[in-house]
VOGU-3710 file (C-alpha; in Angstrom, 3 decimals, decimal comma):
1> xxxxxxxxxx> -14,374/-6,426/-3,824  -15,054/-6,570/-7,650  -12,407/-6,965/-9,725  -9,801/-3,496/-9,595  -8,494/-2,109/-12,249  -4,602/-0,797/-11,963  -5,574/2,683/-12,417  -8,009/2,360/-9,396  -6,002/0,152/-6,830  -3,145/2,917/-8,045
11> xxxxxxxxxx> -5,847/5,864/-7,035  -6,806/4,054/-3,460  -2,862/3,403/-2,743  -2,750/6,886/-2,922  -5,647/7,831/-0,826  -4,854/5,201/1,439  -1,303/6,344/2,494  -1,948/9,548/2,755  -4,613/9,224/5,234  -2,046/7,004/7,050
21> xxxxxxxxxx> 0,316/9,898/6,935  -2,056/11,768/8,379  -3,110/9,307/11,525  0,030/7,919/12,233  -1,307/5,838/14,907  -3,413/4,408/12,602  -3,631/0,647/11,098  -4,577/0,287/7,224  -7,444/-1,532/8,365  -8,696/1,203/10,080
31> xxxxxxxxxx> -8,717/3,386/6,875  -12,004/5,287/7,433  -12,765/5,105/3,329  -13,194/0,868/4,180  -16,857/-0,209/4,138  -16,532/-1,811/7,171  -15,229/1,896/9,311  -18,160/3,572/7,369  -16,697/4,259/3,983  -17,598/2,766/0,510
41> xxxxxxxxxx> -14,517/0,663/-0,491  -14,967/-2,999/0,821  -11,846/-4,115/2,512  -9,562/-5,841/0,311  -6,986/-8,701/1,266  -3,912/-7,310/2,950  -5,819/-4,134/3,376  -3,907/-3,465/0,141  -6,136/-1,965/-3,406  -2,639/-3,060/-4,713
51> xxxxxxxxxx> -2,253/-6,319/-3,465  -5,913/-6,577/-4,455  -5,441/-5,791/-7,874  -2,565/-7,947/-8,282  -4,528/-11,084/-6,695  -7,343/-10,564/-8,860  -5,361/-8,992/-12,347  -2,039/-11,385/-12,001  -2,542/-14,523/-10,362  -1,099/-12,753/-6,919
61> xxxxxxxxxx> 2,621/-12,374/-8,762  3,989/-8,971/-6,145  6,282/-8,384/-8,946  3,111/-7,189/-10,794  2,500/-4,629/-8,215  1,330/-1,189/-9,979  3,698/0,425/-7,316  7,821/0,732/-8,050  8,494/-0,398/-4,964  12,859/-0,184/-5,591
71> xxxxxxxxxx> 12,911/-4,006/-5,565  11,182/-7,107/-5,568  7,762/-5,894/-3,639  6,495/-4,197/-0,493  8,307/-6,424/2,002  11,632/-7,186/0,157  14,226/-5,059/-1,257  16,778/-5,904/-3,343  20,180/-5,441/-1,343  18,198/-3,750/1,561
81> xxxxxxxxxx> 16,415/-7,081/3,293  14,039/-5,849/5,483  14,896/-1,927/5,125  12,138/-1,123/2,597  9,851/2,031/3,601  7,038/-0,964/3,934  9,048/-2,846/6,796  10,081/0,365/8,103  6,256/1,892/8,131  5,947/-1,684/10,034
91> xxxxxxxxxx> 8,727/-1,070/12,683  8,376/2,976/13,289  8,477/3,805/16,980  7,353/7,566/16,935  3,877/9,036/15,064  6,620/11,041/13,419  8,914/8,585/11,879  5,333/6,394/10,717  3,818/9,569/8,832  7,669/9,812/7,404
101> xxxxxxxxxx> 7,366/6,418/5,756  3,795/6,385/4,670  4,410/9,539/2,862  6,547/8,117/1,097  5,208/4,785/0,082  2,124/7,260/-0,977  4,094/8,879/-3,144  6,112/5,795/-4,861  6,747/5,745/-8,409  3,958/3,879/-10,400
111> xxxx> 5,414/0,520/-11,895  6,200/0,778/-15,468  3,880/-2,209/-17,340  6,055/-4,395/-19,462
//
């Protein structure tokens, strides 16, 4: 993928979550918007635009992530260890509770830039 801008990898977090939302059985590799399933994005490291941008923008520092995740990044929490809605997303045993969780990682707060 060419380099992302924030704005972008911010836009395809987005679309990317809420189509998970919406297939909870789903994998974010199997996003249908990837090149690779038929769509026009190519496939980014970590099946992430964010973790894309921030290899690519910020020398791969998660703590530049564009998305507020409520601690240090996607996989760590401060104070929660491994109870971020990431890990959780992760560890979901119904379609319901994994459409819970990627709603709401789709709809985290955007990052303030320092």
């Amino acid at each position: 993928m060419k380099k992302i801008t924030r704005r972008e990898a911010l836009r395809l977090h987005r679309r990317l979550w809420n189509w998970l939302a919406e297939h909870p059985t789903a994998e974010k590799c199997e996003w249908v918007e990837w090149k690779e399933n038929g769509g026009k994005i190519p496939k980014t490291g970590a099946s992430c635009p964010c973790c894309e941008y921030v290899q690519k923008n910020e020398h791969g520092s998660c703590q530049s992530c564009p998305i507020d995740w409520q601690g240090i990044n996607c996989l760590h929490r401060k104070h929660w260890g491994d109870k971020g809605f990431y890990n959780k997303w992760i560890n979901a045993k119904t379609r319901k509770t994994k459409a819970k969780y990627a709603k709401l990682i789709a709809e985290l707060p955007t990052r303030r830039i320092k």
